[in-house]
mmCIF file of the N, C-alpha and C atoms, coordinates in Angstrom:
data_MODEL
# 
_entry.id   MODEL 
# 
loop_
_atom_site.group_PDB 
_atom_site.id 
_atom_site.type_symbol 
_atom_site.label_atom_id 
_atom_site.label_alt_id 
_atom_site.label_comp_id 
_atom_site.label_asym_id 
_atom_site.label_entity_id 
_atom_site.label_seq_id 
_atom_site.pdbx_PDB_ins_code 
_atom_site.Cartn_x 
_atom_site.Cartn_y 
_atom_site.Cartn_z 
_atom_site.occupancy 
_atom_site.B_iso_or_equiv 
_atom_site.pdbx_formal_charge 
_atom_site.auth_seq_id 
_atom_site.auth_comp_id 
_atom_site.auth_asym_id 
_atom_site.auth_atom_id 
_atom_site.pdbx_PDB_model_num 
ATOM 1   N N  . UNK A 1 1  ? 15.783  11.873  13.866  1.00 0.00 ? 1  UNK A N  1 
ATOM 2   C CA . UNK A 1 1  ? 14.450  12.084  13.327  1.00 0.00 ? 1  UNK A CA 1 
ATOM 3   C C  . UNK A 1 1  ? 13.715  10.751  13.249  1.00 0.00 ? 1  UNK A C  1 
ATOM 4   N N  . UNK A 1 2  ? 12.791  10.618  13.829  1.00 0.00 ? 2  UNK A N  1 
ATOM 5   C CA . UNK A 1 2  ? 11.660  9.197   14.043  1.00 0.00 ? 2  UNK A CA 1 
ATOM 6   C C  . UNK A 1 2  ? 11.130  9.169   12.505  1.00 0.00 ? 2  UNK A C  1 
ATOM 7   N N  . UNK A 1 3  ? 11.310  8.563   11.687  1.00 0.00 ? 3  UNK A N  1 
ATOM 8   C CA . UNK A 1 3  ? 10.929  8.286   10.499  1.00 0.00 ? 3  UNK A CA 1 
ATOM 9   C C  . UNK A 1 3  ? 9.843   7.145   10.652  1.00 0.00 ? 3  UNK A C  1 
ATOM 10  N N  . UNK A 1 4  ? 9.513   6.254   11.475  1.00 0.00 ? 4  UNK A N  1 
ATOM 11  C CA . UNK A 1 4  ? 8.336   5.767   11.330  1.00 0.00 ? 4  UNK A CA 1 
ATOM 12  C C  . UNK A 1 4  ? 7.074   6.477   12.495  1.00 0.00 ? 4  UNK A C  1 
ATOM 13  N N  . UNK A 1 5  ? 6.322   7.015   11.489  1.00 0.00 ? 5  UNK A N  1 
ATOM 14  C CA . UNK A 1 5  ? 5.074   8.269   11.915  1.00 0.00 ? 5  UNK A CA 1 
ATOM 15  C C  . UNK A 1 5  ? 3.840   7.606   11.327  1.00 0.00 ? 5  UNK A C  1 
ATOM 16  N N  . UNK A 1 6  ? 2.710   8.337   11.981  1.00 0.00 ? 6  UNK A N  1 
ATOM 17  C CA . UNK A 1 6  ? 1.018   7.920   11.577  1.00 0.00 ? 6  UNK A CA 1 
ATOM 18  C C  . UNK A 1 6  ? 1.638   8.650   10.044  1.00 0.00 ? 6  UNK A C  1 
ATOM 19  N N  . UNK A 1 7  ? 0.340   8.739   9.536   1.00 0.00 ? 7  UNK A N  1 
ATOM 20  C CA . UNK A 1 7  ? 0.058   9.213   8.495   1.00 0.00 ? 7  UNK A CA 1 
ATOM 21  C C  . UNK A 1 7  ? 0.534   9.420   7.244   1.00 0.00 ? 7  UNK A C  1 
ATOM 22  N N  . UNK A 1 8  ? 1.598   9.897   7.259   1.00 0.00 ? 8  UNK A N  1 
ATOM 23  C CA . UNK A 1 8  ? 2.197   10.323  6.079   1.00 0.00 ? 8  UNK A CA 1 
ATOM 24  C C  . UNK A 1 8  ? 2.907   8.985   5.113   1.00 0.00 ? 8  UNK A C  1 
ATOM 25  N N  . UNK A 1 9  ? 3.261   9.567   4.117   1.00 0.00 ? 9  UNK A N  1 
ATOM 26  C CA . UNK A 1 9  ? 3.558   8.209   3.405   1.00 0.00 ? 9  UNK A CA 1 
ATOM 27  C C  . UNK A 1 9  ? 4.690   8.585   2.310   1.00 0.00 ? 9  UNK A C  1 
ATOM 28  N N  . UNK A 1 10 ? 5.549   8.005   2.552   1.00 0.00 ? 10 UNK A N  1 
ATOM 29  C CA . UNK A 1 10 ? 7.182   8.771   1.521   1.00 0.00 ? 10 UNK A CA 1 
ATOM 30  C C  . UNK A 1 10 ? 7.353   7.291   1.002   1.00 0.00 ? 10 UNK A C  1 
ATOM 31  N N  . UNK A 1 11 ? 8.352   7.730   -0.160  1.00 0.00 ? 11 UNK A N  1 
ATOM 32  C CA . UNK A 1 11 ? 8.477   6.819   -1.286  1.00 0.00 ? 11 UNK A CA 1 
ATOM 33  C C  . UNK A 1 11 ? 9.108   5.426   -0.975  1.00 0.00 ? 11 UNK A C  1 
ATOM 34  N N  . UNK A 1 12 ? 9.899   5.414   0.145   1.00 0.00 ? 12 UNK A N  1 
ATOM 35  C CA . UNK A 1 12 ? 9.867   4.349   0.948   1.00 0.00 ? 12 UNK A CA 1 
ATOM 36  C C  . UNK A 1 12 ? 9.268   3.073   1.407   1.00 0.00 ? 12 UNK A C  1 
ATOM 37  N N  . UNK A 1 13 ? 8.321   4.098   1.885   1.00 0.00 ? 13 UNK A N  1 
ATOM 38  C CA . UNK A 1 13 ? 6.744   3.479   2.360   1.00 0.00 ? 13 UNK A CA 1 
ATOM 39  C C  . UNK A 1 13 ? 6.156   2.758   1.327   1.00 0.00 ? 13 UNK A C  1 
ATOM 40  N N  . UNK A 1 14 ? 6.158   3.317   -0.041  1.00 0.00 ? 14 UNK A N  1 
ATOM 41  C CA . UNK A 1 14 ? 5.141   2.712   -1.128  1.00 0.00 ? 14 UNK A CA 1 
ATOM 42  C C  . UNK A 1 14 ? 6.500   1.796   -1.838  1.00 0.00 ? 14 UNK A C  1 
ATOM 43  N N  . UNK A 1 15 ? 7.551   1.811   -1.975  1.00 0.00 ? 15 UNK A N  1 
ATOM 44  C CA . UNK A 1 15 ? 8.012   0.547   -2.132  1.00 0.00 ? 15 UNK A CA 1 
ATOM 45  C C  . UNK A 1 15 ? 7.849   -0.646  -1.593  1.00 0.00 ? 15 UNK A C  1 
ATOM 46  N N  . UNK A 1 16 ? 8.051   -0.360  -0.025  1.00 0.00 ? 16 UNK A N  1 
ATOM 47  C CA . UNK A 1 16 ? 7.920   -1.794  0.512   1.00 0.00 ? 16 UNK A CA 1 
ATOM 48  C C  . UNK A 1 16 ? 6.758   -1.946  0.859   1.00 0.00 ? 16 UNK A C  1 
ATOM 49  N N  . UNK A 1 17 ? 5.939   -0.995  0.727   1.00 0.00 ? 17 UNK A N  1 
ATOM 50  C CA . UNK A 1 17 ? 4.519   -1.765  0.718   1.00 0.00 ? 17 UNK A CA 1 
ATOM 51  C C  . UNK A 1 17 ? 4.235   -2.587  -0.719  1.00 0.00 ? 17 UNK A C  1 
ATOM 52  N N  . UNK A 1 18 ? 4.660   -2.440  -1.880  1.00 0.00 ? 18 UNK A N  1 
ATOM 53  C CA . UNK A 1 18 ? 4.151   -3.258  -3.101  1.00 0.00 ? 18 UNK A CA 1 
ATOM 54  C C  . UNK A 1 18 ? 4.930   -4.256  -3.043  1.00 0.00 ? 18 UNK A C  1 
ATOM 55  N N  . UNK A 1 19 ? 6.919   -4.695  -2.536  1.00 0.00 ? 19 UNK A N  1 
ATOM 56  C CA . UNK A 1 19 ? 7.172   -5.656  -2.126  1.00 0.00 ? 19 UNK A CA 1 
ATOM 57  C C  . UNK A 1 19 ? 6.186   -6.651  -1.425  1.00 0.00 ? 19 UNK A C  1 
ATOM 58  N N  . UNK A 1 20 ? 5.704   -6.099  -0.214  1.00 0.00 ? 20 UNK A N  1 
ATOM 59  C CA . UNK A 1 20 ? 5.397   -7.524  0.666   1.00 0.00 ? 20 UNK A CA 1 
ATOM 60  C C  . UNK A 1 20 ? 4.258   -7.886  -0.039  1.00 0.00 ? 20 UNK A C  1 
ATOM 61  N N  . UNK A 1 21 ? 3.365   -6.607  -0.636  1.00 0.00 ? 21 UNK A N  1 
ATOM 62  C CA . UNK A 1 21 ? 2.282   -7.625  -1.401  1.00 0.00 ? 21 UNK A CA 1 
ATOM 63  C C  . UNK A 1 21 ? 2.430   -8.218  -2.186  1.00 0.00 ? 21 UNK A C  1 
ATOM 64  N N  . UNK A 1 22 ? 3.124   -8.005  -3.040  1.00 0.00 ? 22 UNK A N  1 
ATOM 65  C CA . UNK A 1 22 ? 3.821   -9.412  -4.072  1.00 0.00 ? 22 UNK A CA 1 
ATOM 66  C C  . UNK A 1 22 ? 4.257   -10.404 -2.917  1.00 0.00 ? 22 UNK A C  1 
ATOM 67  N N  . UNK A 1 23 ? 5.064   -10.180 -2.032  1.00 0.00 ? 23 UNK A N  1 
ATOM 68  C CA . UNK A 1 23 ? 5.681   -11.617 -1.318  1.00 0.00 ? 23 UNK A CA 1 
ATOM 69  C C  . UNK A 1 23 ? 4.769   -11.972 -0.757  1.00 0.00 ? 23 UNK A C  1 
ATOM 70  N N  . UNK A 1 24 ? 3.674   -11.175 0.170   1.00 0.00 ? 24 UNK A N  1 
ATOM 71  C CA . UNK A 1 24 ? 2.737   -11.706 0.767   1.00 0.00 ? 24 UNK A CA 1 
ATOM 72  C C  . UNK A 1 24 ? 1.205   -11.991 0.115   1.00 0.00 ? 24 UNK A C  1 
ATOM 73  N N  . UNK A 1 25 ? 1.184   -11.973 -0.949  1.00 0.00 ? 25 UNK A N  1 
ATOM 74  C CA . UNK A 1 25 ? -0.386  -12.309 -2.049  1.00 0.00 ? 25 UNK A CA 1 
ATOM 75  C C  . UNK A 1 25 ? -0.060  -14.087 -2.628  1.00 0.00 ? 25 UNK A C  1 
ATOM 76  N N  . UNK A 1 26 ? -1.338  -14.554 -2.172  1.00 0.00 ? 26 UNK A N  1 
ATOM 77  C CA . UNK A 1 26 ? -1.252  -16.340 -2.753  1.00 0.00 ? 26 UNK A CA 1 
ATOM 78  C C  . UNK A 1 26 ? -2.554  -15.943 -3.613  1.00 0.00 ? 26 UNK A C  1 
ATOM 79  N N  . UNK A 1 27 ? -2.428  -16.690 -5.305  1.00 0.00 ? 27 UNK A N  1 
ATOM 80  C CA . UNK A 1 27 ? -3.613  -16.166 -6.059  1.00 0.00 ? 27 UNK A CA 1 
ATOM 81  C C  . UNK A 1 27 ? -4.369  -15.047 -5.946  1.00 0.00 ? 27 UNK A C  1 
ATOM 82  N N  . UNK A 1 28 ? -3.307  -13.590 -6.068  1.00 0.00 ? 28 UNK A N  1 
ATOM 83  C CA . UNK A 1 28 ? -4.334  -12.188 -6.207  1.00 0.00 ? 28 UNK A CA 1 
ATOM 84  C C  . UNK A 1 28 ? -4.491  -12.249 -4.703  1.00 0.00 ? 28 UNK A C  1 
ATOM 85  N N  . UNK A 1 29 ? -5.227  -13.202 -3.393  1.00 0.00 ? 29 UNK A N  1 
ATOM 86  C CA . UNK A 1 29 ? -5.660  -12.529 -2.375  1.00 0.00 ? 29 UNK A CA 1 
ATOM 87  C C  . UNK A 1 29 ? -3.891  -11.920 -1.540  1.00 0.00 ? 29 UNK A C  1 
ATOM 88  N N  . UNK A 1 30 ? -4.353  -10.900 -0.774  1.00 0.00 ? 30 UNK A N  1 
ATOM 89  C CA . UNK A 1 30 ? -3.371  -10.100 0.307   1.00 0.00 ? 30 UNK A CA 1 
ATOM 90  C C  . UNK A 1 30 ? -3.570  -10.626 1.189   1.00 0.00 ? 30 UNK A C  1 
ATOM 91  N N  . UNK A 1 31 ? -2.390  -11.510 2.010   1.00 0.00 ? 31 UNK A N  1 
ATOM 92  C CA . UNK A 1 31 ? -2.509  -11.546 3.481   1.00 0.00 ? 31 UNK A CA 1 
ATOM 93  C C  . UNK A 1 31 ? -2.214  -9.951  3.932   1.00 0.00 ? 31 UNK A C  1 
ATOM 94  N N  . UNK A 1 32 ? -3.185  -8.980  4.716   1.00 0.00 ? 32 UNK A N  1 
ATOM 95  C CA . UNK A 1 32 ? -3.324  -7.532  5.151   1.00 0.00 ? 32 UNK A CA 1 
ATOM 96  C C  . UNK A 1 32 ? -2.760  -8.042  6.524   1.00 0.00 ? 32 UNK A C  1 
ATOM 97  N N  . UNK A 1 33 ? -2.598  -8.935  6.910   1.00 0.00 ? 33 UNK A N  1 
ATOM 98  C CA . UNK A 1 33 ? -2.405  -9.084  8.569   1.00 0.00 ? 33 UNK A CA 1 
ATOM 99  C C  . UNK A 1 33 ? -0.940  -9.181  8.107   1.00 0.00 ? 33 UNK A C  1 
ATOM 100 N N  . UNK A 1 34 ? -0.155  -10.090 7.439   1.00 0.00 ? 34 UNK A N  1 
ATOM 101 C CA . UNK A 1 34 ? 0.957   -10.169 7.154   1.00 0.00 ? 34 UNK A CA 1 
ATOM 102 C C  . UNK A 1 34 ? 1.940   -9.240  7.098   1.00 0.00 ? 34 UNK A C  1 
ATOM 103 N N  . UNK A 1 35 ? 1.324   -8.543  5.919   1.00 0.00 ? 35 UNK A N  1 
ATOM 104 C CA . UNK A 1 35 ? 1.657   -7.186  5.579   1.00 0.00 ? 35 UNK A CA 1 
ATOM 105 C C  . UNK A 1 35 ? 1.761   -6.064  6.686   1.00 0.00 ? 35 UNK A C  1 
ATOM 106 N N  . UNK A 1 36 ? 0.631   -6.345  7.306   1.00 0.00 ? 36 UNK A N  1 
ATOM 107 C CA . UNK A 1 36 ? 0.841   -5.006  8.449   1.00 0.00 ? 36 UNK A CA 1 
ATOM 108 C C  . UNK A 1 36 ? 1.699   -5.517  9.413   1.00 0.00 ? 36 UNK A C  1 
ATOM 109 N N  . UNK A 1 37 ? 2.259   -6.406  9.954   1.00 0.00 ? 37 UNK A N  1 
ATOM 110 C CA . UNK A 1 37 ? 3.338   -6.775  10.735  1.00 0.00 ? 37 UNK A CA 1 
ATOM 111 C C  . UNK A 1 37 ? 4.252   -5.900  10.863  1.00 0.00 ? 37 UNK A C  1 
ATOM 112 N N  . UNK A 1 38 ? 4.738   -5.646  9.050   1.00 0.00 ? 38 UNK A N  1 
ATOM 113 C CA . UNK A 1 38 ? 6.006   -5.304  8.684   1.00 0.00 ? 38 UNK A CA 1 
ATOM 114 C C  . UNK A 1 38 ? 6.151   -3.874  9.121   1.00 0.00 ? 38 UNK A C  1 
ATOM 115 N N  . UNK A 1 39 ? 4.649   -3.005  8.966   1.00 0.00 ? 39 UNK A N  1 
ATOM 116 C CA . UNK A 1 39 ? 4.503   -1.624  9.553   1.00 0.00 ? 39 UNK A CA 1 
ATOM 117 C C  . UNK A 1 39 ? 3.525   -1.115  11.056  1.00 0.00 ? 39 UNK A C  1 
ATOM 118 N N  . UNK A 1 40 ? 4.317   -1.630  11.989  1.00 0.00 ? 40 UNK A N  1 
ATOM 119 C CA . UNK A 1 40 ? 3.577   -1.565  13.204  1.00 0.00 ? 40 UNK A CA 1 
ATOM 120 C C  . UNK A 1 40 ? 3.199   0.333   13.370  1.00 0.00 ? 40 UNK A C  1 
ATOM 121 N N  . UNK A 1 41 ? 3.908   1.282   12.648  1.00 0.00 ? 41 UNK A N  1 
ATOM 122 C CA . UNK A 1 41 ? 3.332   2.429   12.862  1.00 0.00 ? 41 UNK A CA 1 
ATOM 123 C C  . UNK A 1 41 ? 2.015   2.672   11.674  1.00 0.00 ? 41 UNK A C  1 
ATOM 124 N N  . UNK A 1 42 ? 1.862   2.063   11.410  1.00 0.00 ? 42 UNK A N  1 
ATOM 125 C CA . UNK A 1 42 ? 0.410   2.172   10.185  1.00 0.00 ? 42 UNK A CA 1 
ATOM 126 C C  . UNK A 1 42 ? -0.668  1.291   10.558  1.00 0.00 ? 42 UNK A C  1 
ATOM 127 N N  . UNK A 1 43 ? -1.477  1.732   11.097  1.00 0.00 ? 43 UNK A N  1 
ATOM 128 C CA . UNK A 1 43 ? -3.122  0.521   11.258  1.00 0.00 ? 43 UNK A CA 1 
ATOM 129 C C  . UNK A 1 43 ? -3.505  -0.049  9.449   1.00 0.00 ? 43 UNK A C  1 
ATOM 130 N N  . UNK A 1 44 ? -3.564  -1.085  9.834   1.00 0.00 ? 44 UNK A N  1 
ATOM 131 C CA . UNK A 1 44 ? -4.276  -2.221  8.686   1.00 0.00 ? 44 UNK A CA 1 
ATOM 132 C C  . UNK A 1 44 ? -5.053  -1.469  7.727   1.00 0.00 ? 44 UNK A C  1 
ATOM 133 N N  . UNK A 1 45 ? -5.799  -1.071  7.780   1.00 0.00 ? 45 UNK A N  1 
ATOM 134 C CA . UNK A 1 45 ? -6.720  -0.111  7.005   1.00 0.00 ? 45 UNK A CA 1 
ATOM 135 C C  . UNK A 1 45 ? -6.128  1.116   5.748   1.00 0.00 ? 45 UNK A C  1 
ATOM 136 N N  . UNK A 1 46 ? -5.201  1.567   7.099   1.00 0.00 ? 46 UNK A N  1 
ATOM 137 C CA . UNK A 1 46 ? -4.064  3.001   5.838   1.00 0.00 ? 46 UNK A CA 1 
ATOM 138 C C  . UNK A 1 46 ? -3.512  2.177   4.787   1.00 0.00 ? 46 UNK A C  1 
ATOM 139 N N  . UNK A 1 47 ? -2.763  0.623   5.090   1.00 0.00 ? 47 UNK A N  1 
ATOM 140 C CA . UNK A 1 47 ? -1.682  -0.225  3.990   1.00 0.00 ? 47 UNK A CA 1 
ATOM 141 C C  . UNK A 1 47 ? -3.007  -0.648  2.988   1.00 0.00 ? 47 UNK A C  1 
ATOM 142 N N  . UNK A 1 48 ? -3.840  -1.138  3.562   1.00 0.00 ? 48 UNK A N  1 
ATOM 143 C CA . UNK A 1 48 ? -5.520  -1.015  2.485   1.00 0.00 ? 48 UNK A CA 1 
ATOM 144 C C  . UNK A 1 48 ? -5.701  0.154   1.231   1.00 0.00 ? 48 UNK A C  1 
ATOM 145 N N  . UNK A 1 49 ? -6.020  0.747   2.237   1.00 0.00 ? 49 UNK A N  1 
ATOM 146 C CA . UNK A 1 49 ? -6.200  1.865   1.283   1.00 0.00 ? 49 UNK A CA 1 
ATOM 147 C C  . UNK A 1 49 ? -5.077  2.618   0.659   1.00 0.00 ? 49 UNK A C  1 
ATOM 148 N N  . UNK A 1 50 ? -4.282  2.797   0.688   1.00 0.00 ? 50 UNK A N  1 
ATOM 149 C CA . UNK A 1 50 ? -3.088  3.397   0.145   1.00 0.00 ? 50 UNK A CA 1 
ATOM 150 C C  . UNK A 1 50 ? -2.666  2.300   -1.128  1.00 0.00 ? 50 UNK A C  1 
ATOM 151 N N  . UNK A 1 51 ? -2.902  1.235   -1.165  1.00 0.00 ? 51 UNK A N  1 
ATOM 152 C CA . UNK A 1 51 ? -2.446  -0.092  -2.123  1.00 0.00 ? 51 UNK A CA 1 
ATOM 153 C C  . UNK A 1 51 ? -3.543  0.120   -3.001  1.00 0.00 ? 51 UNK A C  1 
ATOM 154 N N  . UNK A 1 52 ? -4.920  0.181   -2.520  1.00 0.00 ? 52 UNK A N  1 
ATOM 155 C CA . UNK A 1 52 ? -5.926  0.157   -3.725  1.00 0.00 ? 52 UNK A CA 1 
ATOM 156 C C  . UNK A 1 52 ? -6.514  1.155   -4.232  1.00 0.00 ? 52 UNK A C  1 
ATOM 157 N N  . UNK A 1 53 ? -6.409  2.322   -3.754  1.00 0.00 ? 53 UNK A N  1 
ATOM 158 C CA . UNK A 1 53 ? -6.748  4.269   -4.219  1.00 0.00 ? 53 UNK A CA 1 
ATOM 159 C C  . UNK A 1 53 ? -5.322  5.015   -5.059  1.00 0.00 ? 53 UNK A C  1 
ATOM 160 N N  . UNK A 1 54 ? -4.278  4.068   -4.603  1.00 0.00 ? 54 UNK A N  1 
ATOM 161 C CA . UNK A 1 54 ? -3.061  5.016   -5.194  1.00 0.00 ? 54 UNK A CA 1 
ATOM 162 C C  . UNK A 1 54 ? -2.030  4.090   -5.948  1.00 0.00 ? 54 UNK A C  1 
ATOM 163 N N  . UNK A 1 55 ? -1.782  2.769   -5.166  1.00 0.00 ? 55 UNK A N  1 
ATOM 164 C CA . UNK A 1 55 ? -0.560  1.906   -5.569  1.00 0.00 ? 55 UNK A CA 1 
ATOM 165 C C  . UNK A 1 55 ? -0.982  0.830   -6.657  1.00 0.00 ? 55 UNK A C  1 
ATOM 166 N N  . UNK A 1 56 ? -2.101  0.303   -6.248  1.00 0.00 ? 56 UNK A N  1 
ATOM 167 C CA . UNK A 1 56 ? -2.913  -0.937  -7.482  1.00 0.00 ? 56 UNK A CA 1 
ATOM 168 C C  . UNK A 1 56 ? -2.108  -0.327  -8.654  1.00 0.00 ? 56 UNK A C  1 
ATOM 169 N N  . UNK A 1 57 ? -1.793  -1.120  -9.044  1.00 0.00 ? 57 UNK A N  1 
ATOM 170 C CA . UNK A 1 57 ? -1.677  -1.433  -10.750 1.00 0.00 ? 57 UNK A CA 1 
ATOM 171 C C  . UNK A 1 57 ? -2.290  -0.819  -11.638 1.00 0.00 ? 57 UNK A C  1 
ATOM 172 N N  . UNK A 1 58 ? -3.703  -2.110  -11.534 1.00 0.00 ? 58 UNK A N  1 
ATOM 173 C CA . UNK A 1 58 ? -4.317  -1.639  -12.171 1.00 0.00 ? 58 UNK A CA 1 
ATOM 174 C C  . UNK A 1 58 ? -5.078  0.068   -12.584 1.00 0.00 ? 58 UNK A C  1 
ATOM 175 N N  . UNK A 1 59 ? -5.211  0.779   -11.560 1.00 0.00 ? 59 UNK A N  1 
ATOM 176 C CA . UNK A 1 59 ? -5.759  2.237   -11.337 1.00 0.00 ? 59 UNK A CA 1 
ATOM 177 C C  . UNK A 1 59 ? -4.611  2.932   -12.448 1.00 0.00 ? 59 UNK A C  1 
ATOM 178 N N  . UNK A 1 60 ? -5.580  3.656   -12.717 1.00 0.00 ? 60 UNK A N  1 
ATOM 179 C CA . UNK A 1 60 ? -5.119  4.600   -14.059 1.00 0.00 ? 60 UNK A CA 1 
ATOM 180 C C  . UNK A 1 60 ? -5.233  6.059   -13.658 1.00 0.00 ? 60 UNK A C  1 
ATOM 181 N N  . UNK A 1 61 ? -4.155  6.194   -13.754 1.00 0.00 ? 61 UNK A N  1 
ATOM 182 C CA . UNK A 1 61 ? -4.227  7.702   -13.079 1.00 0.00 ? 61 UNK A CA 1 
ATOM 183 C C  . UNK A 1 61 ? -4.216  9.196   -13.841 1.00 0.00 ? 61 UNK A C  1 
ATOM 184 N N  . UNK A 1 62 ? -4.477  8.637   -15.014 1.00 0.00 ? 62 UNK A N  1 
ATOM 185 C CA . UNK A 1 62 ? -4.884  9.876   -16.273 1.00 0.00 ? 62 UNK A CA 1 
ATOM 186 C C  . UNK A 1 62 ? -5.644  10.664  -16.224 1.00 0.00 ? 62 UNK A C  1 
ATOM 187 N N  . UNK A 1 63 ? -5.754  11.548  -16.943 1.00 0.00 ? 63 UNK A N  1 
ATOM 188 C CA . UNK A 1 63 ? -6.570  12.300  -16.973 1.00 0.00 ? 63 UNK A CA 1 
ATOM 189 C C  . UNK A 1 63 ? -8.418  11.766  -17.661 1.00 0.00 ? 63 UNK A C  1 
ATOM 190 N N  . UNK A 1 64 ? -9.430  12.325  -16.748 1.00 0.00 ? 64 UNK A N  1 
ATOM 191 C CA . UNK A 1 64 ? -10.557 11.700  -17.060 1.00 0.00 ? 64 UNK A CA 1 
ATOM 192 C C  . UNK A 1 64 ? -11.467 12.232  -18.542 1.00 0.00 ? 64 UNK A C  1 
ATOM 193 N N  . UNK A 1 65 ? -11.622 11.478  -19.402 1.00 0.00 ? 65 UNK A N  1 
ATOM 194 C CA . UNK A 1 65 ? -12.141 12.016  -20.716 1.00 0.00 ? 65 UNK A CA 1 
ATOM 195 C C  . UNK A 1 65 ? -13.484 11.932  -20.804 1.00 0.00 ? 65 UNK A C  1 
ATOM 196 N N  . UNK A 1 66 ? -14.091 12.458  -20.991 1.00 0.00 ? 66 UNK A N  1 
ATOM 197 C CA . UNK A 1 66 ? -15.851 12.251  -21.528 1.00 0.00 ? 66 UNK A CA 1 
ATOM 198 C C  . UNK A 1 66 ? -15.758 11.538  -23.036 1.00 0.00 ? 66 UNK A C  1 
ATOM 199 N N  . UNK A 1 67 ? -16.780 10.368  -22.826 1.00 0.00 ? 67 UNK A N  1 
ATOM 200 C CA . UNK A 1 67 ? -16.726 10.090  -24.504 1.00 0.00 ? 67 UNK A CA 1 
ATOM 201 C C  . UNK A 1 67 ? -17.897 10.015  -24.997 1.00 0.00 ? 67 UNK A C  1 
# 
C-alpha cells in the first residue's frame, strides 16, 4: 500500500510535520522550502495550510461563544 498520497493527511503526517517546524523555524519564521523537502508527495502550500488552519498552536479549536 503506497502510503505517501496527494491529499489526505493521517496522524503521521501531522506529527512530523510539527517536528520539522520546530527543527526547521529560526525566531517563529518557517523555512516552508525546508520543510517541504521532507514531503515530496505534498506541494508547499497543503504543509502551509494544514500547520496554520489545523496544527498552529495557537488556534483554539472550541466551541464558538457569543459574548
Amino acid at each position: 500500500m503506497d502510503t505517501q498520497r496527494w491529499g489526505r493527511w493521517d496522524k503521521r503526517d501531522d506529527i512530523k510535520l510539527l517536528k520539522l517546524i520546530e527543527k526547521k523555524s529560526i525566531n517563529g519564521v518557517i523555512d516552508w522550502n525546508a520543510v517541504a523537502s521532507y514531503f515530496p508527495h505534498k506541494p508547499k502550500k497543503s504543509l502551509h495550510q494544514r500547520y496554520i488552519y489545523y496544527l498552529d498552536p495557537k488556534i483554539s479549536h472550541g466551541n464558538i461563544r457569543n459574548i
